[in-house]
DSSP file (Angstrom, degrees, kcal/mol; ACC not computed):
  #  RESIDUE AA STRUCTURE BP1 BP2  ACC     N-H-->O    O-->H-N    N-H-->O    O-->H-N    TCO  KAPPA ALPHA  PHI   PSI    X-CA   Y-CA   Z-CA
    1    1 A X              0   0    0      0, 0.0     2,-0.3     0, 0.0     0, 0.0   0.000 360.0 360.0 360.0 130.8  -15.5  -13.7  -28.0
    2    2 A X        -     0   0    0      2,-0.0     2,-0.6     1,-0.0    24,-0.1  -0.663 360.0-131.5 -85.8 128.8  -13.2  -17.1  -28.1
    3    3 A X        -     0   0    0     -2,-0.3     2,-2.8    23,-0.1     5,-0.1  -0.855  16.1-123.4 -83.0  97.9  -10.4  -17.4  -26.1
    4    4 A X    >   -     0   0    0     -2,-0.6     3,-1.5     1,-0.2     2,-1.1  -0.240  14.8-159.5  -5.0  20.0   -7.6  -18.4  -27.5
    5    5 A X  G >  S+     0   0    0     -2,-2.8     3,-1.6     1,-0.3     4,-0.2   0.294  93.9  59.7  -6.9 -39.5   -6.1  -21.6  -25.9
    6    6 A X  G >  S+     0   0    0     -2,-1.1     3,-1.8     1,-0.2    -1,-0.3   0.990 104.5  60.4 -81.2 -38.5   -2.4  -21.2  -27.1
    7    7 A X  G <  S+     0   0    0     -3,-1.5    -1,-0.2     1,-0.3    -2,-0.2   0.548  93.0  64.5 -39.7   0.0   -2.8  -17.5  -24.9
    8    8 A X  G <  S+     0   0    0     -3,-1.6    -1,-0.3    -4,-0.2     2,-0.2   0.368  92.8  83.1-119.2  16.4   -3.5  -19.3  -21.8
    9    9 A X    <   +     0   0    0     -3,-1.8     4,-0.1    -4,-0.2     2,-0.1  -0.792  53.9  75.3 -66.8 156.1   -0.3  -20.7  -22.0
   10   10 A X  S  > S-     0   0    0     -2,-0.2     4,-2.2     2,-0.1     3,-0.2  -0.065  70.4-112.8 113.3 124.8    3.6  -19.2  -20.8
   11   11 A X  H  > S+     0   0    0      1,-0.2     4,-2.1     2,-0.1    -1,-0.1   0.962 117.9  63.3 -55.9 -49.1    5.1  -18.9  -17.5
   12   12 A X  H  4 S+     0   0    0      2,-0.2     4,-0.4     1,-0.2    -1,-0.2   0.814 107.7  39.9 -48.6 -41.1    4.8  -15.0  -18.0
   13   13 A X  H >4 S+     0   0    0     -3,-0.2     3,-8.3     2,-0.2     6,-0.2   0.945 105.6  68.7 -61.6 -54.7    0.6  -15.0  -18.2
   14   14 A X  H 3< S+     0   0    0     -4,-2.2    -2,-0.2     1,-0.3    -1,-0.2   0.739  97.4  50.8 -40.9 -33.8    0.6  -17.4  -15.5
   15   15 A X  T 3< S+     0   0    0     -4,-2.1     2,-0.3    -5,-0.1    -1,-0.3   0.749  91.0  93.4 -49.2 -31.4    1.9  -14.6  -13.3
   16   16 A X  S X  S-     0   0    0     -3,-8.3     3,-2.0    -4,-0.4     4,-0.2  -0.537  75.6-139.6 -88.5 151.3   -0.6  -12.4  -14.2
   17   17 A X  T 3  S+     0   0    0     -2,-0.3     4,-0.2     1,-0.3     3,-0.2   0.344 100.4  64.3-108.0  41.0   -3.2  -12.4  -12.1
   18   18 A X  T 3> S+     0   0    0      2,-0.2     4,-1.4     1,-0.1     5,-0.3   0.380  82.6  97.7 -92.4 -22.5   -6.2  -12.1  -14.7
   19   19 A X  H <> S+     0   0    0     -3,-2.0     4,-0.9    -6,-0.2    -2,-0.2   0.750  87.1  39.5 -12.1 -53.8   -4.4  -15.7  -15.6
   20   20 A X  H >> S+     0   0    0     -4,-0.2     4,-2.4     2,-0.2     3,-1.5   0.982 109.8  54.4 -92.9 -54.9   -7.3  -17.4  -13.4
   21   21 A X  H >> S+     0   0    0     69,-0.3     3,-3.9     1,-0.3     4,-1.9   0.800 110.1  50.1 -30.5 -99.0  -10.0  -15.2  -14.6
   22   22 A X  H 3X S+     0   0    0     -4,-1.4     4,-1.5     1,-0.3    -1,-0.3   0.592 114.8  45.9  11.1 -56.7   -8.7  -16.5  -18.5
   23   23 A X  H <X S+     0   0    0     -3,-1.5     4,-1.8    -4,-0.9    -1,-0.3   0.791 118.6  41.0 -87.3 -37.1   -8.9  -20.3  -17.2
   24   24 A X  H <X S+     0   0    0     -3,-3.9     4,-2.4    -4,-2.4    -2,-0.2   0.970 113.8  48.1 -70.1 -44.6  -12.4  -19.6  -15.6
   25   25 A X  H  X S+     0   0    0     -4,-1.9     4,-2.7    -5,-0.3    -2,-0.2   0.843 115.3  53.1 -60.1 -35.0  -13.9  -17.4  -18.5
   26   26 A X  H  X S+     0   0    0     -4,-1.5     4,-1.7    -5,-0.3    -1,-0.2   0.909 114.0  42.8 -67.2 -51.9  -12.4  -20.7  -21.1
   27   27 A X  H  X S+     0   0    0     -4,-1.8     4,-3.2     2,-0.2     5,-0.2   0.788 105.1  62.8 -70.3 -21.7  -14.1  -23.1  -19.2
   28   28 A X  H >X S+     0   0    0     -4,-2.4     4,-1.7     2,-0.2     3,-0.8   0.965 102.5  44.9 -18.4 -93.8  -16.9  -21.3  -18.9
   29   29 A X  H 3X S+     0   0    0     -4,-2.7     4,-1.6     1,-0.3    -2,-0.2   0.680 107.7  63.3 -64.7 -23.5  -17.9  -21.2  -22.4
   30   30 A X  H 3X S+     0   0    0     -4,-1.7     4,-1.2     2,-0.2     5,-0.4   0.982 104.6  41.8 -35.2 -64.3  -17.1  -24.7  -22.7
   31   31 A X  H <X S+     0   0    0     -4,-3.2     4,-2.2    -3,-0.8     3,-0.4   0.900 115.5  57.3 -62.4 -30.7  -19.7  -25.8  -20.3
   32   32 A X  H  X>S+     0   0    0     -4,-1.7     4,-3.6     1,-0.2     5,-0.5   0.923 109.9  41.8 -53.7 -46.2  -21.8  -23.2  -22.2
   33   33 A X  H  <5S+     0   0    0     -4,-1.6    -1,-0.2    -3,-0.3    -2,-0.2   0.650 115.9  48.7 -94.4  -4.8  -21.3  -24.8  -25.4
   34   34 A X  H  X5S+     0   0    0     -4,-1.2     4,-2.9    -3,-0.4     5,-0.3   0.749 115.8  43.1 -90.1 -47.6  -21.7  -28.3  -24.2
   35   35 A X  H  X5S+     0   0    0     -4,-2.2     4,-2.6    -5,-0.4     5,-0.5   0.954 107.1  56.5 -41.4 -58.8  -24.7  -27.6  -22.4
   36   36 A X  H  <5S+     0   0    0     -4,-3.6     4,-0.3     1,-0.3    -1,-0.2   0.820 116.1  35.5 -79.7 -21.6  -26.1  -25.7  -24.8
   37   37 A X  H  ><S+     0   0    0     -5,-0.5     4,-0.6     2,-0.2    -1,-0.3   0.833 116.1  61.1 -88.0 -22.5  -25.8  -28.8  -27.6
   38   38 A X  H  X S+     0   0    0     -4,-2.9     4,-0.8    -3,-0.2    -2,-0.2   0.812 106.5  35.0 -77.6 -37.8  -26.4  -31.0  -25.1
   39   39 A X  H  < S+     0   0    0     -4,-2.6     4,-0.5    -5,-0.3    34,-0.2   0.525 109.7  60.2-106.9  -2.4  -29.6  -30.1  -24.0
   40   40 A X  H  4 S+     0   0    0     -5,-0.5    32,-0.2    -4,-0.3     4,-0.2   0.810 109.7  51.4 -95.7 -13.0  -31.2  -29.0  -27.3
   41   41 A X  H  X S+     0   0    0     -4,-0.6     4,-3.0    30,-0.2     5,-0.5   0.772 119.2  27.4 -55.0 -60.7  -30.5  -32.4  -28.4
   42   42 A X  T  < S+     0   0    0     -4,-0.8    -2,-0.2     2,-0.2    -3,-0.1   0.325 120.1  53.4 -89.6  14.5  -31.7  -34.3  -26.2
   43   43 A X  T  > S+     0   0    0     -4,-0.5     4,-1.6    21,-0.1    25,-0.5   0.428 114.1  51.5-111.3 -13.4  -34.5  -31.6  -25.1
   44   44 A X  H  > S+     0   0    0     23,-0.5     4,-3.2    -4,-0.2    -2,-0.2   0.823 107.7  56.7 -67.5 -44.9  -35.2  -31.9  -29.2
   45   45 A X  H  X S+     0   0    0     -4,-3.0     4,-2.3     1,-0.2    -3,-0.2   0.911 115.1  37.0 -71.4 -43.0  -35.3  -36.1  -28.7
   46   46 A X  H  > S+     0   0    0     -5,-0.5     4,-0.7     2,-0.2    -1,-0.2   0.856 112.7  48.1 -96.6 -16.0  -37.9  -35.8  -26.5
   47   47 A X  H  X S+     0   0    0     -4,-1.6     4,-3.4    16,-0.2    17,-0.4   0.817 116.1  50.5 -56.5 -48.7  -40.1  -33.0  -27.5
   48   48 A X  H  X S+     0   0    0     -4,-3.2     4,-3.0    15,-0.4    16,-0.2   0.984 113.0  47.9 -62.2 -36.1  -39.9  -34.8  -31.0
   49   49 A X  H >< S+     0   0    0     -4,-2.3     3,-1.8     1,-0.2     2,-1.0   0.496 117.1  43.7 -61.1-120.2  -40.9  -38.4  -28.9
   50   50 A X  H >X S+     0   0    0     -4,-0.7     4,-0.7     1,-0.3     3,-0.5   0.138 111.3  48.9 -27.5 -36.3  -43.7  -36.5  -27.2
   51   51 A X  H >X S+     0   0    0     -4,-3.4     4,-2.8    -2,-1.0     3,-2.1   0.985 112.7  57.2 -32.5 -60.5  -45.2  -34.4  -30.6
   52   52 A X  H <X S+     0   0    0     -4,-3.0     4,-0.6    -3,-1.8    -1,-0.2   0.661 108.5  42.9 -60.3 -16.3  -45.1  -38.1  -32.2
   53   53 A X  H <4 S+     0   0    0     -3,-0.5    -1,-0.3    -4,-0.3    -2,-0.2   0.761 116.1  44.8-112.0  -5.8  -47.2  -39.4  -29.6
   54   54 A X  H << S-     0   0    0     -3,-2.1     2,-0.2    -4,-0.7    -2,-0.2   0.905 144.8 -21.0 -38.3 -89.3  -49.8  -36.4  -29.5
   55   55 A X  H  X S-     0   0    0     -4,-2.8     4,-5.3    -5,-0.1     5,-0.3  -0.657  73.3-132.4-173.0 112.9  -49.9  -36.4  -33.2
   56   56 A X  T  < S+     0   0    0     -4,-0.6     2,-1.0    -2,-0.2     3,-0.1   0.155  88.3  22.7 -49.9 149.6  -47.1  -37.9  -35.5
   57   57 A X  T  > S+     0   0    0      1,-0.2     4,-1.5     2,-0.0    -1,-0.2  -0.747 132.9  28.4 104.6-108.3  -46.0  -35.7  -38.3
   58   58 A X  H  > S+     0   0    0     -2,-1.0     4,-2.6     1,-0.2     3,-0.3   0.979 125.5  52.8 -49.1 -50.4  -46.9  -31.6  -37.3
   59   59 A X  H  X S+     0   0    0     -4,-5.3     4,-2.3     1,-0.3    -7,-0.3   0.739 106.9  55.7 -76.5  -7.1  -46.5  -32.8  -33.4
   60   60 A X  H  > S+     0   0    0     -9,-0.3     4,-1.7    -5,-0.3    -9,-0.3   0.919 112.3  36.9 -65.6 -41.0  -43.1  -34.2  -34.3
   61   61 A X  H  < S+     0   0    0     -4,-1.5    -2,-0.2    -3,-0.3    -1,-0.2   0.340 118.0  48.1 -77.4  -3.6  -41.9  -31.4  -35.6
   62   62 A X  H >X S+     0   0    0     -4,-2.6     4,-1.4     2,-0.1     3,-0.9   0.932 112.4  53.7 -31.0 -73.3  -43.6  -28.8  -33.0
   63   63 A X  H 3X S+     0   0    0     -4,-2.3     4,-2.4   -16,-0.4   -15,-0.4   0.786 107.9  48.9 -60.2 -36.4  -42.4  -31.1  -30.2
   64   64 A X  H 3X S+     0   0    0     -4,-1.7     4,-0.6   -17,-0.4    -1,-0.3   0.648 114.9  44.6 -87.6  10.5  -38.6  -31.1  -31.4
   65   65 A X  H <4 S+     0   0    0     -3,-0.9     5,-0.2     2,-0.1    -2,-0.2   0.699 115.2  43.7 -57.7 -44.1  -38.6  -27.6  -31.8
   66   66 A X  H  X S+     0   0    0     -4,-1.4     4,-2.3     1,-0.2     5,-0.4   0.994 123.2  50.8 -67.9 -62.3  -40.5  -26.7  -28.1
   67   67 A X  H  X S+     0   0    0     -4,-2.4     4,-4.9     2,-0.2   -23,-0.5   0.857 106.1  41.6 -41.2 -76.6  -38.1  -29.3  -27.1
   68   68 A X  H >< S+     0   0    0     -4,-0.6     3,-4.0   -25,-0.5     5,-0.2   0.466 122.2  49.6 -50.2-121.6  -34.3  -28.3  -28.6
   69   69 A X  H >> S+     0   0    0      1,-0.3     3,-3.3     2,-0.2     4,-2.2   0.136 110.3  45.7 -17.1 -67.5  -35.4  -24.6  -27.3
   70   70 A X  H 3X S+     0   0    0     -4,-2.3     4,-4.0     1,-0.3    -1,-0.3   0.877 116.7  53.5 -36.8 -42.6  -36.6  -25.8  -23.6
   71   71 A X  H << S+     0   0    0     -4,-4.9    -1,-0.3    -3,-4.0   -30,-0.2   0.494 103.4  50.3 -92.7   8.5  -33.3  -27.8  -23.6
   72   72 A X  H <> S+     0   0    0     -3,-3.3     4,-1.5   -32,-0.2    -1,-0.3   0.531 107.1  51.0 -98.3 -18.4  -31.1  -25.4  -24.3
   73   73 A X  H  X S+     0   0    0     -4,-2.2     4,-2.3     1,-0.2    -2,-0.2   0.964 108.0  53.9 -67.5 -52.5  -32.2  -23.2  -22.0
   74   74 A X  H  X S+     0   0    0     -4,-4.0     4,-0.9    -5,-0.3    -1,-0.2   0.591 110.3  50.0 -59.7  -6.7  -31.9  -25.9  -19.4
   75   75 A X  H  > S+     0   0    0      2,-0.2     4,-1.3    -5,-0.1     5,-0.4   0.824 104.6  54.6 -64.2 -67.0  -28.4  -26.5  -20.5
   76   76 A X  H >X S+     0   0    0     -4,-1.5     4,-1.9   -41,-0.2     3,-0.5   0.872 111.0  55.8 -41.9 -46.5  -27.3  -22.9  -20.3
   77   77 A X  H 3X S+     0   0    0     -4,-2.3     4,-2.7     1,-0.3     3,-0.3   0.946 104.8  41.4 -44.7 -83.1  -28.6  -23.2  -17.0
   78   78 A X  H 3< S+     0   0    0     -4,-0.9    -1,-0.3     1,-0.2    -2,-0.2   0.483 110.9  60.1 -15.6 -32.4  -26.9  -25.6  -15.6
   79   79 A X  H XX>S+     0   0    0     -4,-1.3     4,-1.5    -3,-0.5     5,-0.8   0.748 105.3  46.5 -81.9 -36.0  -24.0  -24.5  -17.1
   80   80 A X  H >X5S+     0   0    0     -4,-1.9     3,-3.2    -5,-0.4     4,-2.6   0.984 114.2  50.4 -56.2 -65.0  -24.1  -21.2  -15.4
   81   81 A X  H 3<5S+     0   0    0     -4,-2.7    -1,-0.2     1,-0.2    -2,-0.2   0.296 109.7  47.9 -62.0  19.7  -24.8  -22.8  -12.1
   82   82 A X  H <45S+     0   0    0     -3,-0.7    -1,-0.2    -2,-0.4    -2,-0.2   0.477 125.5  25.6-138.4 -43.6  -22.3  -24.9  -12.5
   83   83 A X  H XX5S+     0   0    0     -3,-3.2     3,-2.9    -4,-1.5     4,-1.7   0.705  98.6  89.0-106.1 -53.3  -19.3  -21.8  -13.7
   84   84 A X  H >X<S+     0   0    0     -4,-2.6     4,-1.8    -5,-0.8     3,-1.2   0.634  82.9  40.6 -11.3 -87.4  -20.6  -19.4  -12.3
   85   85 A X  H 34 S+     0   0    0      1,-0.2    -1,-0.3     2,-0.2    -2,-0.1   0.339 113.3  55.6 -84.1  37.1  -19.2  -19.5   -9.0
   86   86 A X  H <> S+     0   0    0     -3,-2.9     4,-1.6     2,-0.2     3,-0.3   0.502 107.3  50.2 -90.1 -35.1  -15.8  -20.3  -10.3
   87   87 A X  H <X S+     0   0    0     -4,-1.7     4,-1.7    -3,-1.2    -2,-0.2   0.793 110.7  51.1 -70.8 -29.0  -15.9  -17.4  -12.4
   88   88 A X  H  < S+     0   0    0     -4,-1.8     4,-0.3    -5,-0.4    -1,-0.2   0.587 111.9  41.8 -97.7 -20.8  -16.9  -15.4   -9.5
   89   89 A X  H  > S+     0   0    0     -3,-0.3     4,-1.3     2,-0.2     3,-0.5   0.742 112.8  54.8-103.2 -61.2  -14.1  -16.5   -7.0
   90   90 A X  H >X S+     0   0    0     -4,-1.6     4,-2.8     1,-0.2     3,-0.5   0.863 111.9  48.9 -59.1 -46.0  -11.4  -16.3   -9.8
   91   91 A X  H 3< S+     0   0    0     -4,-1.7    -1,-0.2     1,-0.2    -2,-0.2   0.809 111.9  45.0 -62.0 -33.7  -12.8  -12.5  -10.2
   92   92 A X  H >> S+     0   0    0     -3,-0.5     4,-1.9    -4,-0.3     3,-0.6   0.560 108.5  56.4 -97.5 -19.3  -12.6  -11.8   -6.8
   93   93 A X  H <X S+     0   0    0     -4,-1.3     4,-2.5    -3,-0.5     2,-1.3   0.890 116.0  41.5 -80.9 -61.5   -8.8  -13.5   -6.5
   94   94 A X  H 3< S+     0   0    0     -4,-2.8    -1,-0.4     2,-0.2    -4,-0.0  -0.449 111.3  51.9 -80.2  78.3   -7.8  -11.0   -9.2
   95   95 A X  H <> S+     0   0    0     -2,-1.3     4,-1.8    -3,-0.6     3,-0.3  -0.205 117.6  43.7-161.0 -53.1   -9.9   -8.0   -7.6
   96   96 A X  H  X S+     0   0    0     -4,-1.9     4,-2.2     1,-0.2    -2,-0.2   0.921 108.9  54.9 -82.6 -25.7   -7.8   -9.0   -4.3
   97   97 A X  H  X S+     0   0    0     -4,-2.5     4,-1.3     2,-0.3    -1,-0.2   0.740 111.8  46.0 -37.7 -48.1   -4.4   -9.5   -6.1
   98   98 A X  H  > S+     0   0    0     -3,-0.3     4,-2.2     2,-0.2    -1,-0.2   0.933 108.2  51.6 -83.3 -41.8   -4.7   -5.9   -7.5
   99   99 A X  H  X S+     0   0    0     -4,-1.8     4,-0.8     2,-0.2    -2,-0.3   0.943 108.0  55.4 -53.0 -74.6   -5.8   -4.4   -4.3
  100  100 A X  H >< S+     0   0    0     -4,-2.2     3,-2.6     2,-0.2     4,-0.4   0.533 116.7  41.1  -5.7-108.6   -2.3   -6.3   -2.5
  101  101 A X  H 3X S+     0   0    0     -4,-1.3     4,-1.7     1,-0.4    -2,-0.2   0.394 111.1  50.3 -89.1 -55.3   -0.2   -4.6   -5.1
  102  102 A X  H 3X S+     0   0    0     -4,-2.2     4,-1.7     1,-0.2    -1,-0.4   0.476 106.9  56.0 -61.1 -16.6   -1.7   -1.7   -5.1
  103  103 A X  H <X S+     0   0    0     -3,-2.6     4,-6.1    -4,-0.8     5,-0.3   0.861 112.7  45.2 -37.6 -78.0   -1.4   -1.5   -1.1
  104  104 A X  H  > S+     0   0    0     -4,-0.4     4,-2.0     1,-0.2    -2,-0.2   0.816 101.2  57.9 -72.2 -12.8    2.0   -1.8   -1.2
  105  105 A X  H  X S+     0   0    0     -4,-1.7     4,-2.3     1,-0.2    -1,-0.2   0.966 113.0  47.1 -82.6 -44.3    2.9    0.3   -3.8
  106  106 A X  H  < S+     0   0    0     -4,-1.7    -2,-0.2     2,-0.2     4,-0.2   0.867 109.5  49.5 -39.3 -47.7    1.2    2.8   -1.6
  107  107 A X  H >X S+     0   0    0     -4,-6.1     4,-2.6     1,-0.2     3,-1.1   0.938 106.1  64.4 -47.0 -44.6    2.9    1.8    1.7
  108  108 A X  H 3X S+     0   0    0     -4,-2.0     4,-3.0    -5,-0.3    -2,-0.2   0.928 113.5  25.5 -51.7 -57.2    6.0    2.0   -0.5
  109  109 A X  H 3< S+     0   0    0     -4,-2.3    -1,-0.3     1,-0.3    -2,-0.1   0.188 114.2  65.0 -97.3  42.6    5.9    6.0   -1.2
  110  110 A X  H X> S+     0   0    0     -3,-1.1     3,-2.1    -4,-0.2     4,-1.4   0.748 106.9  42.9 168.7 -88.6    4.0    6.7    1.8
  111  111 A X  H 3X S+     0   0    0     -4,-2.6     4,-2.3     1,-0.3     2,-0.6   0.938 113.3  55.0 -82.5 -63.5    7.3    5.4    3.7
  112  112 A X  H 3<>S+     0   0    0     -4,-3.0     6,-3.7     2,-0.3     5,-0.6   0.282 108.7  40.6 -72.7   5.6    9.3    7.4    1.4
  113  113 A X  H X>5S+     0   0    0     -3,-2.1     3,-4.0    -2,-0.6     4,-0.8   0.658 116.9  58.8 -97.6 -92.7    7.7   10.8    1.8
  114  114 A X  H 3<5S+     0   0    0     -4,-1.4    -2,-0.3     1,-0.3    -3,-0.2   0.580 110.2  37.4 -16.9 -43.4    7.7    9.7    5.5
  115  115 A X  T 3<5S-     0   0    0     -4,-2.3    -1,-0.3    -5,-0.3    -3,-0.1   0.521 118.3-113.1 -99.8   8.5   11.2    9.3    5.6
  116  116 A X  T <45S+     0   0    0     -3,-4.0    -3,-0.2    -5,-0.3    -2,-0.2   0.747  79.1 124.6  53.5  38.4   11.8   12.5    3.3
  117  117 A X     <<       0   0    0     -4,-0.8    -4,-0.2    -5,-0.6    -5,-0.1   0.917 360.0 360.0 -76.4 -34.9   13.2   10.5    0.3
  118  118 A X              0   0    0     -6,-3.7    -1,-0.2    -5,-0.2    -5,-0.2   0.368 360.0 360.0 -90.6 360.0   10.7   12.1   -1.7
């Protein structure tokens, strides 16, 4: 699923605090989609150079296939290790964010039974 770019704009998201989650998940699939073109080209340029020097013709076209596939995996890779644990920090920021609010909103009627407002 694409994220929207004009949605990650507004003072009003920026308050929420799935905001960072949104900013991680967007770059995320950036590096995903660079990676993954990035290294299946250039894992495709060098599988086809290595076919061609095996045996030009069939091994060109083998090698840039074994190639683009190897190198998009190694691109997705990298790209994970790379977001990953941004995505994972940003998850854990809104995880603790909700937890806060939810804290207080507890303290809140918690004091207000306590004090027999409720």
């Amino acid at each position: 699923m694409a994220i929207n770019p004009n949605v990650l704009q507004g003072t009003s998201l920026q308050n929420d605090p799935a905001y960072g989650v949104l900013k991680a998940a967007k770059s995320a699939q950036t590096a995903h989609t660079i990676g993954s073109i990035g290294g299946s080209l250039g894992g495709g340029a060098l599988g086809a150079i290595a076919g061609t020097m095996i045996s030009p013709g069939v091994g060109t076209l083998i090698g840039g296939m074994l190639g683009s596939m190897a190198g998009n995996a190694v691109g997705n890779g990298i790209a994970s290790a790379v977001t990953q644990p941004k995505l994972n920090q940003a998850f854990q920021n809104q995880t603790n964010t909700y937890l806060q609010q939810d804290q207080t909103m507890q303290s809140q009627v918690f004091g207000a039974i306590n004090s027999g407002a409720i």
